[in-house]
Backbone as CSV, one residue per row, in Angstrom:
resi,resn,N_x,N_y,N_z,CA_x,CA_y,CA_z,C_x,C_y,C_z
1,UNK,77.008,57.070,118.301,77.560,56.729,117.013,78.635,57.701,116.566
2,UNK,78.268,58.952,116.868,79.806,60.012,116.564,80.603,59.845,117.061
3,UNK,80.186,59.649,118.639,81.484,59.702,119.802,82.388,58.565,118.964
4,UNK,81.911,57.243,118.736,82.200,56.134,118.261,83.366,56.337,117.142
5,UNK,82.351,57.138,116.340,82.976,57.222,114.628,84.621,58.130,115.102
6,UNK,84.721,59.319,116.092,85.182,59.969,116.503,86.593,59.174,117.076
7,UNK,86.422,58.322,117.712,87.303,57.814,118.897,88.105,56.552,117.728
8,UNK,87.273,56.023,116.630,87.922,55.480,115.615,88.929,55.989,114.382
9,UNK,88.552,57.360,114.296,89.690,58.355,113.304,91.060,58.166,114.329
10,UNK,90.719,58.668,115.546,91.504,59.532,116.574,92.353,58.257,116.099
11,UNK,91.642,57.340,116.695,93.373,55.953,116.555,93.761,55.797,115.729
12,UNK,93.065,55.755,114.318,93.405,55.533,112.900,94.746,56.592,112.666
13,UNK,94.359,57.701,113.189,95.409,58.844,112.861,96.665,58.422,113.834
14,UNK,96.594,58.225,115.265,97.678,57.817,116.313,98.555,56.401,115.407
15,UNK,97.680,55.259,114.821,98.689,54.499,114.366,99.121,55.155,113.362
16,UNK,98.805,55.486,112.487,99.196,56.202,111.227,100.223,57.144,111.398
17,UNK,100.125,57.911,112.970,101.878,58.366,113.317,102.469,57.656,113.446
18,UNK,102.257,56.647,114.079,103.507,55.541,114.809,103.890,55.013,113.459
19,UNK,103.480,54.370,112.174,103.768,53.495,111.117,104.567,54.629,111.014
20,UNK,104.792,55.907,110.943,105.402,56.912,109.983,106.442,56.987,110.723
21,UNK,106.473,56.452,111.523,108.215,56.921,112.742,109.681,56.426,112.165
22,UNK,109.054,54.762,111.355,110.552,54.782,110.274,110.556,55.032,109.608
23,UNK,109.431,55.732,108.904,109.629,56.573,107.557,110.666,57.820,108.408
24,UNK,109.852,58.707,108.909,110.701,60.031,109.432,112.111,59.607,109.869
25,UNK,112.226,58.452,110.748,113.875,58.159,110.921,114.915,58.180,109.378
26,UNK,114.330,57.672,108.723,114.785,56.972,107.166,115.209,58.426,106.457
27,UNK,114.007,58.945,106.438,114.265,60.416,105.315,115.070,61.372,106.342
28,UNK,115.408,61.375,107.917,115.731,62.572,108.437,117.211,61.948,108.431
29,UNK,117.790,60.461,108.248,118.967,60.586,107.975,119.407,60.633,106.678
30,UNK,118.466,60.413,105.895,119.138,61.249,104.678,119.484,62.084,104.125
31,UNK,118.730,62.969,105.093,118.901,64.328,105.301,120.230,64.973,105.817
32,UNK,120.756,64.399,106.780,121.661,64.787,107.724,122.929,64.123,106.772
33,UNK,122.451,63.111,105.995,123.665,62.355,105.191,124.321,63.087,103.715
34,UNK,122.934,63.899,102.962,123.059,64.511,102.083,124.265,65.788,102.597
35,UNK,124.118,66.687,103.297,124.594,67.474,103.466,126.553,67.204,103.676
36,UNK,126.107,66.300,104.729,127.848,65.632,104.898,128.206,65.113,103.540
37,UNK,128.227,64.451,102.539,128.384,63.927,101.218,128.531,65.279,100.519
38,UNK,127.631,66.260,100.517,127.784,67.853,99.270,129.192,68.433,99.693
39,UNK,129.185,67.900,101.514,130.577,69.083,101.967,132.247,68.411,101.825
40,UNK,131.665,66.836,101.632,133.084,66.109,101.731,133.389,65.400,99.750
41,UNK,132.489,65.319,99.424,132.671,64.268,98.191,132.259,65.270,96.971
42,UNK,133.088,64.701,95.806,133.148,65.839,94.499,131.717,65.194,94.185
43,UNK,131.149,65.971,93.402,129.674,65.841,93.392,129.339,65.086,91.924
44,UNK,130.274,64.678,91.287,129.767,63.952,90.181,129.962,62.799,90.568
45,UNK,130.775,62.244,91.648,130.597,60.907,91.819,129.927,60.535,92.548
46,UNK,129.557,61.518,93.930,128.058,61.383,94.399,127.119,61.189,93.942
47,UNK,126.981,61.850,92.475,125.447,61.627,92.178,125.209,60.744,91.381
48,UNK,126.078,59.570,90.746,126.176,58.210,90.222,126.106,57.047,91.549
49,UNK,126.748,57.304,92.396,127.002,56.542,93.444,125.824,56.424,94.096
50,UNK,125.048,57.505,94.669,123.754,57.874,94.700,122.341,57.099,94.192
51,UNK,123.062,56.768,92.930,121.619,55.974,92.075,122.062,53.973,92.794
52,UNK,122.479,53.965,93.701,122.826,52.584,94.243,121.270,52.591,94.897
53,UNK,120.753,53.241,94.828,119.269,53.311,95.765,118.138,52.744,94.825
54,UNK,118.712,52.903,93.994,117.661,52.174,92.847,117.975,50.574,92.953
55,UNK,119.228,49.670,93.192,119.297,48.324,93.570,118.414,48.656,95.069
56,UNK,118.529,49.287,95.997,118.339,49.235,97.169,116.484,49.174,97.494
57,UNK,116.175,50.056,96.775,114.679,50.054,96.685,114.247,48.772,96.222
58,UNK,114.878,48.244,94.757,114.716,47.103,94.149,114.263,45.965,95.284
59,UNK,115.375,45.939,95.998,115.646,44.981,96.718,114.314,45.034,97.870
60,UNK,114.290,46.020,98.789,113.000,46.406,99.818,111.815,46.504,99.055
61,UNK,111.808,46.859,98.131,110.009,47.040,97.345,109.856,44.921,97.332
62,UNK,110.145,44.600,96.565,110.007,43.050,96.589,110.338,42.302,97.875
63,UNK,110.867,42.538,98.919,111.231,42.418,100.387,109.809,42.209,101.201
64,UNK,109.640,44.235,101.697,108.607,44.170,102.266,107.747,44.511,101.479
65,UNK,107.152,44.484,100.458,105.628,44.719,99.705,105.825,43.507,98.910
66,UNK,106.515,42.650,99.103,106.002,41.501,98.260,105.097,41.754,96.995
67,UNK,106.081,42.116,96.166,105.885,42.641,94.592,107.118,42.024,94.015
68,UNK,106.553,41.546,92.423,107.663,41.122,91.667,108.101,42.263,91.209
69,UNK,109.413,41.863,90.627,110.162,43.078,89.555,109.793,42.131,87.907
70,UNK,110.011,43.065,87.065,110.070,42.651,85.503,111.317,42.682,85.136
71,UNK,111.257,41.803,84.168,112.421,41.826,83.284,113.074,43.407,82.953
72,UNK,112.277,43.853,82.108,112.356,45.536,82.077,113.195,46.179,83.679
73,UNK,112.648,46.050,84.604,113.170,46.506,86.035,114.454,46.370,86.022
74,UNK,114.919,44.878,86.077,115.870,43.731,86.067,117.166,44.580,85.584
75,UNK,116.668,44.531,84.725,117.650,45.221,82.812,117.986,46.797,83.736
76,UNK,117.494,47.247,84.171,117.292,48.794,84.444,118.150,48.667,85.627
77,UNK,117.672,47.898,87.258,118.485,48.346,88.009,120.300,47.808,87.681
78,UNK,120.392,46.464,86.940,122.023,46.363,86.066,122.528,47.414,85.365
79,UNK,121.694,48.245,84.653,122.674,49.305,84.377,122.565,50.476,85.009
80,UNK,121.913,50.769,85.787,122.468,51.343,87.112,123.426,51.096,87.798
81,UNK,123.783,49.985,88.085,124.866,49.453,88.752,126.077,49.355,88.083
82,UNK,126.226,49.094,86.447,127.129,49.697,85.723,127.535,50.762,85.586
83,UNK,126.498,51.607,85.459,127.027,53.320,85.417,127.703,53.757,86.982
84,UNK,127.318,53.403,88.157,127.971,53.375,89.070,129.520,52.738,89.343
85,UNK,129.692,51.939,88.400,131.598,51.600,88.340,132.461,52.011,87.592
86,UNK,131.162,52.409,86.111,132.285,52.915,85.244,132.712,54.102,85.916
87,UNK,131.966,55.315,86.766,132.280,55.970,87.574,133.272,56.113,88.184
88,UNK,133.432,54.832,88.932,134.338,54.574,89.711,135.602,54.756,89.554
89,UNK,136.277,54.014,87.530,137.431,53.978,87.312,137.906,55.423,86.578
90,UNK,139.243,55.250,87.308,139.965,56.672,86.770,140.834,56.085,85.168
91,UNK,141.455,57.370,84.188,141.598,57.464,83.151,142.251,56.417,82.997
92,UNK,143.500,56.074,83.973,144.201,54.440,83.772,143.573,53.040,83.958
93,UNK,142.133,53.389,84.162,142.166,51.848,84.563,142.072,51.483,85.861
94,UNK,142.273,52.453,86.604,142.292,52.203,87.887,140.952,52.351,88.930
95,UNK,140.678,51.373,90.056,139.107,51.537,91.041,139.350,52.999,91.432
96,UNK,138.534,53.716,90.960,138.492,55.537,91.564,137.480,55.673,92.370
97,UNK,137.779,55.453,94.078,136.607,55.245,95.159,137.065,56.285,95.930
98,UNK,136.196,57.405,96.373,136.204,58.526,97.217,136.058,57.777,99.137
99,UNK,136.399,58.241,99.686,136.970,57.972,101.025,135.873,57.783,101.381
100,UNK,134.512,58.802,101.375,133.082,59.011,101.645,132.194,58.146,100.805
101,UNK,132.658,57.286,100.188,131.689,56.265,99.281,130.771,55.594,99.795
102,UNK,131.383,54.906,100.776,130.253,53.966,102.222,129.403,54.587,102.363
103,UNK,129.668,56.279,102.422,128.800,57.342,103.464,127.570,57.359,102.556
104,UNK,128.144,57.787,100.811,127.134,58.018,100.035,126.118,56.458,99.858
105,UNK,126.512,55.629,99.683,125.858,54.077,99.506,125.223,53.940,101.313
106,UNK,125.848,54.238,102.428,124.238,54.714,103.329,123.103,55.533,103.004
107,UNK,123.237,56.487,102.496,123.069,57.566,101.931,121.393,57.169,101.400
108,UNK,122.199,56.575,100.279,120.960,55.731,99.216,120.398,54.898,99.802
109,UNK,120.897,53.878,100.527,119.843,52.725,101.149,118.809,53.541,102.392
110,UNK,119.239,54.458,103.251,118.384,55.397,103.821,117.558,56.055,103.068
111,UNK,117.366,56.374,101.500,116.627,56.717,100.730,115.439,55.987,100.732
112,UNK,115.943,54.311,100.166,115.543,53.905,99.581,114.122,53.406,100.690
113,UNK,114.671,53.023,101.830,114.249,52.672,103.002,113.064,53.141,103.390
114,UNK,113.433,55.018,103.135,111.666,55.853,103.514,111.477,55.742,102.217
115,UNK,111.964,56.021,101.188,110.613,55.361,99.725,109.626,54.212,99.949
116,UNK,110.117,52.744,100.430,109.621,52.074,100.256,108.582,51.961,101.522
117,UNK,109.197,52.505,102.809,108.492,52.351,103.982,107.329,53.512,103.727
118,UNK,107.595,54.553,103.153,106.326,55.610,102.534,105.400,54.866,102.067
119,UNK,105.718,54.545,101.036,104.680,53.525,99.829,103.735,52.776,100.720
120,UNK,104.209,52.238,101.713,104.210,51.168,102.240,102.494,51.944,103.320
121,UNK,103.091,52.624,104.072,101.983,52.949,104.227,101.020,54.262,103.685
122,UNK,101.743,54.417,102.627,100.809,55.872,101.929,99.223,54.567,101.353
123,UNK,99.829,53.829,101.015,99.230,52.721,100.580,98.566,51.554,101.276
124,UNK,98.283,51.641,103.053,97.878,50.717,103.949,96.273,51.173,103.826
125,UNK,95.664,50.212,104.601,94.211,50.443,104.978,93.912,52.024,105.588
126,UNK,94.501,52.433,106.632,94.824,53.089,107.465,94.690,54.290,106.883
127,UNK,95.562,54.604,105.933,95.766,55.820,105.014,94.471,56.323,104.495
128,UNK,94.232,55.205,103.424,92.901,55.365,102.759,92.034,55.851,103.016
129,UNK,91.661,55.730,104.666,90.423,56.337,104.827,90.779,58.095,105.639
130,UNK,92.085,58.357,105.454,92.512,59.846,105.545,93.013,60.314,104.549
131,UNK,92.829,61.689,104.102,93.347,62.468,102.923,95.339,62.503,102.772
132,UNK,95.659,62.633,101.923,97.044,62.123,101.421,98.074,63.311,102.150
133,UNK,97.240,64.741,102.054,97.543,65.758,102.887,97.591,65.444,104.251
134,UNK,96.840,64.909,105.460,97.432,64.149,106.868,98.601,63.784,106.851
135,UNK,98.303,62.589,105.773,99.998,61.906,106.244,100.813,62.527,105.904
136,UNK,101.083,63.855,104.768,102.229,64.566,104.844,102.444,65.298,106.013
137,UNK,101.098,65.876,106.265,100.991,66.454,107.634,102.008,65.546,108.613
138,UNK,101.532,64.781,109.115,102.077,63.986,110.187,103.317,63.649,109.806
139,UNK,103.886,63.485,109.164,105.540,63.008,108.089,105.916,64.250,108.825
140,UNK,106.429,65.320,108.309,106.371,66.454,108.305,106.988,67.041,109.588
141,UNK,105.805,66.898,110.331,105.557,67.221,112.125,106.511,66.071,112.567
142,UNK,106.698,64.996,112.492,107.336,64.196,112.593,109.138,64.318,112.680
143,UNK,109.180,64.746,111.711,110.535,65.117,110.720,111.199,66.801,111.252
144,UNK,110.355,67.292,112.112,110.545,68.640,112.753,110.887,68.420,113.984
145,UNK,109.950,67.170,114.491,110.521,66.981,116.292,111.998,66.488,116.015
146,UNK,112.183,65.777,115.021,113.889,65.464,114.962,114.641,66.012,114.612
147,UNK,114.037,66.975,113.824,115.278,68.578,113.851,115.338,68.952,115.008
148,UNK,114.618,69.275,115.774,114.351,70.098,116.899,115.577,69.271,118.237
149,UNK,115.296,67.978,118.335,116.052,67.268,118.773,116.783,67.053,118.710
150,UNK,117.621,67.119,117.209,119.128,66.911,116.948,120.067,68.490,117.572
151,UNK,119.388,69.407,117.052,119.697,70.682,117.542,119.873,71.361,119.020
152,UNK,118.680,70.337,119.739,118.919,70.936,120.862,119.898,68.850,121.700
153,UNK,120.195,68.012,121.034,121.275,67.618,121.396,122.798,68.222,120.852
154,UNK,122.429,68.642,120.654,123.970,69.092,119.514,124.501,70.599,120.510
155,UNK,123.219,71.362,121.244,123.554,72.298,122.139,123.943,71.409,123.401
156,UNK,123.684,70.418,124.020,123.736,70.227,125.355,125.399,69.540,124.775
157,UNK,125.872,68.700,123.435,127.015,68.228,123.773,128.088,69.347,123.137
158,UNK,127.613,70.219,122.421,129.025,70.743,122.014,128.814,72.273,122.430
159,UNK,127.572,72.966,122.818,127.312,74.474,123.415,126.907,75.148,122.099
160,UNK,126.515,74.438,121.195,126.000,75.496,120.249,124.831,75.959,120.037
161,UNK,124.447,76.800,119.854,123.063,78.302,119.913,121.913,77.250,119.583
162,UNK,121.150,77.271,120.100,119.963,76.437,120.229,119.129,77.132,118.991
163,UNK,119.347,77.387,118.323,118.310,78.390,116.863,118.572,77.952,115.774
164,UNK,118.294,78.585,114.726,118.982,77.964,113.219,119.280,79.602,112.440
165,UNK,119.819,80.287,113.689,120.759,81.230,113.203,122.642,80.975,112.354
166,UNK,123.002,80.080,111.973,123.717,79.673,111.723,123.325,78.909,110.578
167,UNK,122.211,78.424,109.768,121.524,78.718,108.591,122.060,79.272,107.720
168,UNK,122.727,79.006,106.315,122.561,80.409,105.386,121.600,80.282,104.617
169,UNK,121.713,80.998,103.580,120.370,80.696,102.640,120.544,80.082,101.978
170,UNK,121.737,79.081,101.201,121.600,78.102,100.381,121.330,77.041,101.314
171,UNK,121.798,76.910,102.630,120.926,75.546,103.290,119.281,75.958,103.357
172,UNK,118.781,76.970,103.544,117.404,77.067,103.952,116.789,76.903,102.273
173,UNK,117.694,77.037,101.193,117.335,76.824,99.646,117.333,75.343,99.776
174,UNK,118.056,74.628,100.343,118.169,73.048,99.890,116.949,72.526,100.817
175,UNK,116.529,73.320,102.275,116.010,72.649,102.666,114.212,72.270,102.186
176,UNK,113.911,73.995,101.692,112.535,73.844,100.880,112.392,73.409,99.496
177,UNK,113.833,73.133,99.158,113.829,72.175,97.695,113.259,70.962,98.109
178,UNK,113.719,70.210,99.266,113.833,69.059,99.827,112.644,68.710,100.106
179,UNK,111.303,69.549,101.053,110.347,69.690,101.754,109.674,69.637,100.049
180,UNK,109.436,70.572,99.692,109.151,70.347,98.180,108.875,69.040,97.260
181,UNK,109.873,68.351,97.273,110.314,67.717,96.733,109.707,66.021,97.040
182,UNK,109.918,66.421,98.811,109.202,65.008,99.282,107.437,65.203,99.110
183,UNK,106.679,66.299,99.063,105.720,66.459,98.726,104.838,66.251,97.569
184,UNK,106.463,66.059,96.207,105.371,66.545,95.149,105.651,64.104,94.936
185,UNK,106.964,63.909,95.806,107.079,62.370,95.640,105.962,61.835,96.319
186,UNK,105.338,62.013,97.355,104.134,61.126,98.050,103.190,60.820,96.931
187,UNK,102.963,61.925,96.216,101.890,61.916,95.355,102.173,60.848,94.094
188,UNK,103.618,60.928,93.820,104.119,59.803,92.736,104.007,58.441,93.312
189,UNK,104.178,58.231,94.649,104.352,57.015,95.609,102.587,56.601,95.606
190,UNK,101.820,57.225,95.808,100.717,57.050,96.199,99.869,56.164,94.478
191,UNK,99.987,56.901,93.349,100.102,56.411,92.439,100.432,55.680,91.559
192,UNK,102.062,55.625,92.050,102.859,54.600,90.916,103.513,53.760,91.845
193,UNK,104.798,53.436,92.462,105.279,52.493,92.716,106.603,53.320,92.968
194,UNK,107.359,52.891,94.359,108.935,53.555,94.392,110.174,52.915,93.466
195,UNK,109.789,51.742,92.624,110.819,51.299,91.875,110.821,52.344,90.681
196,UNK,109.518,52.950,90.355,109.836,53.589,89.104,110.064,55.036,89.726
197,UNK,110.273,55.226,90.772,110.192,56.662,91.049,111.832,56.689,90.934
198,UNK,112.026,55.579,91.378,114.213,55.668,92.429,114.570,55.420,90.610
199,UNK,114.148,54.577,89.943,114.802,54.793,88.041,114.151,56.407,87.769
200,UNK,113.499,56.651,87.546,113.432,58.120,86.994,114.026,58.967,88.025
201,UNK,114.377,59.115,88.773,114.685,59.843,89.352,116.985,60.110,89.395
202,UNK,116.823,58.894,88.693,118.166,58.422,88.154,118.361,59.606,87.276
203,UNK,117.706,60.363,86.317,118.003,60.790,85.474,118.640,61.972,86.060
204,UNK,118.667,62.440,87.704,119.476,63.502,88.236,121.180,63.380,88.048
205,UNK,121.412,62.213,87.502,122.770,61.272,87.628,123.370,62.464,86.085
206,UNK,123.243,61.815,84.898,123.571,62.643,83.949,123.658,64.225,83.631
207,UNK,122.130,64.627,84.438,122.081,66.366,84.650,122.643,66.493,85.133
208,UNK,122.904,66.077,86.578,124.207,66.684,87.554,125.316,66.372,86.979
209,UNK,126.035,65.384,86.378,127.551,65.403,85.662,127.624,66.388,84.528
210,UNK,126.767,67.232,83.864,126.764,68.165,82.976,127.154,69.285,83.413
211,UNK,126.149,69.527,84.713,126.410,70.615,85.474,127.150,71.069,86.383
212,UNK,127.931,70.228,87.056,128.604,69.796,88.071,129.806,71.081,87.774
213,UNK,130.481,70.416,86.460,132.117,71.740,86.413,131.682,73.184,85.978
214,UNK,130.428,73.569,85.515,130.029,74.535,85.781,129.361,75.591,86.781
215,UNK,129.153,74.620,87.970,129.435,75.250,89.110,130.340,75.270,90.385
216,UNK,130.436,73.907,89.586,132.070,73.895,90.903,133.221,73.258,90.362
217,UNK,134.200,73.810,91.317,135.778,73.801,90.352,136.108,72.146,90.936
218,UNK,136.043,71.681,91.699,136.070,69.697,92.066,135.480,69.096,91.255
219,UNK,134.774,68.919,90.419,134.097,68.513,89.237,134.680,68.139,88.069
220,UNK,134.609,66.892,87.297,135.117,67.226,86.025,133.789,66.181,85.378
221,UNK,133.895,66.595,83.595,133.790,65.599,83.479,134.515,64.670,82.047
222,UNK,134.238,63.663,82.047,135.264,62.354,81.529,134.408,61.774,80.756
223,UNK,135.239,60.746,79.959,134.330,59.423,79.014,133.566,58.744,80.232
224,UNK,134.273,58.895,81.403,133.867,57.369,82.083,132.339,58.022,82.781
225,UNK,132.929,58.916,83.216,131.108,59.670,84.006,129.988,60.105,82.973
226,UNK,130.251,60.681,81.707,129.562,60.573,80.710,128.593,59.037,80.808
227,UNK,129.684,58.276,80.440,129.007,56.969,79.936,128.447,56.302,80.848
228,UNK,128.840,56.558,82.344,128.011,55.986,83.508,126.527,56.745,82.956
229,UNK,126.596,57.947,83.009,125.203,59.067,83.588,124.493,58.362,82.021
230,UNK,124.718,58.168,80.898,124.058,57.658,79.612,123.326,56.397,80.094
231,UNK,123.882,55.550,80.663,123.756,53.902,81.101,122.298,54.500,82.098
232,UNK,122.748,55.280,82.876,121.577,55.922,83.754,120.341,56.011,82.852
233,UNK,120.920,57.100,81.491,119.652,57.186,81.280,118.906,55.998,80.466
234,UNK,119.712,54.847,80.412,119.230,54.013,79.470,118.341,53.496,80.536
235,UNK,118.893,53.138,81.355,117.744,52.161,82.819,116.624,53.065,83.300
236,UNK,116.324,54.706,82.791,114.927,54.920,82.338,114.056,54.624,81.760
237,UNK,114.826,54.450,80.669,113.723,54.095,79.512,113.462,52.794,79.324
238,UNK,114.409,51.918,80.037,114.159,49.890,79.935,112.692,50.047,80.893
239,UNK,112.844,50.797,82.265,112.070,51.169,83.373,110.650,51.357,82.833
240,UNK,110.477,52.583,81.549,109.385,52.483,80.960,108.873,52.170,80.240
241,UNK,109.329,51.109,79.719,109.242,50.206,78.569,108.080,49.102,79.164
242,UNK,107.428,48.840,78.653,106.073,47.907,78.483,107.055,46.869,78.454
């Protein structure tokens, strides 16, 4: 009966890696996407452009989890998608689209992708009967063999140092923000739902356009990014609205 009980975790845990393999694909290119977007694109329009992950989740949460959206939702991911154009236009009137825009709108749908594919199985049979700590575990371990892999492809095609001596400390700062960050979200995923996580999480849209020309000189800000990042925060509060 142990051997039994024993040989039934073991697989429970083996599928429970394999379900997690497009999660880890999903979040490790967002990973690799974030960084290219901070080094090429002014960062206030990234981080409006960014909230396109909130249609994107929209769209995959009701997809694959076959869940409705509410009216409330509805209302919320539209002005998201407004604050993302007013963005767009410059002081004349004119479409103001950064070269890297595509990159950032992959960006988000790769977000949105391991949100929903997380949920998806933080929330299966499978899970349930293992602690919430495993599957970060296994996420995690997961998400390391593909560092490990990108790094040591990246030595065999271009000759560079097989280490992460070339690291500084604001990447090794972004990266345990990040690790952080996806840790303290499982626990929101496991509880609530990724549609309300990708709207609240919108509210990084307005903080970052505040902060943006105070730390970097590419930054400005305008009526039009103002009133995008406001619209943001309005599709919070439609989001938590009963």
């Amino acid at each position: 009966g142990t051997d039994a009980q024993g040989d039934t975790a073991h697989g429970g845990i083996i599928r429970l890696g394999l379900d997690l393999v497009p999660v880890t694909l999903a979040f490790s290119s967002n990973n690799f996407l974030s960084f290219y977007v901070l080094s090429v694109m002014r960062f206030d329009a990234a981080v409006v452009w960014r909230n396109f992950s909130i249609l994107f989740t929209a769209i995959l949460w009701t997809t694959l989890l076959s869940r409705p959206l509410g009216l409330n939702r509805k209302l919320a991911v539209v002005l998201c998608l407004m604050g993302c154009f007013m963005n767009s236009f410059a002081s004349n009137g004119a479409l103001e689209l950064d070269v890297s825009t595509p990159i950032v709108l992959l960006q988000a749908a790769s977000t949105a992708a391991g949100s929903v594919l997380n949920e998806k199985v933080i929330k299966s049979k499978t899970a349930k009967l293992v602690s919430l700590d495993l599957v970060n575990a296994l996420l995690y371990s997961e998400m390391v063999v593909v560092l490990l892999g990108c790094c040591f492809t990246q030595h065999l095609l271009f000759g560079t140092s097989f280490s992460f001596s070339t690291f500084t400390p604001m990447t090794w700062i972004i990266v345990i923000v990040y690790a952080s960050a996806g840790l303290a979200v499982s626990r929101a995923l496991k509880y609530g739902d990724s549609v309300s996580y990708s709207i609240v999480s919108g509210l990084r849209s307005p903080t970052g356009i505040l902060l943006a020309p105070l730390l970097l000189n590419d930054s400005r800000v305008s009526t039009a990014t103002m009133t995008s990042g406001i619209m943001v925060l309005f599709a919070v509060v439609f989001n938590a609205t009963p």
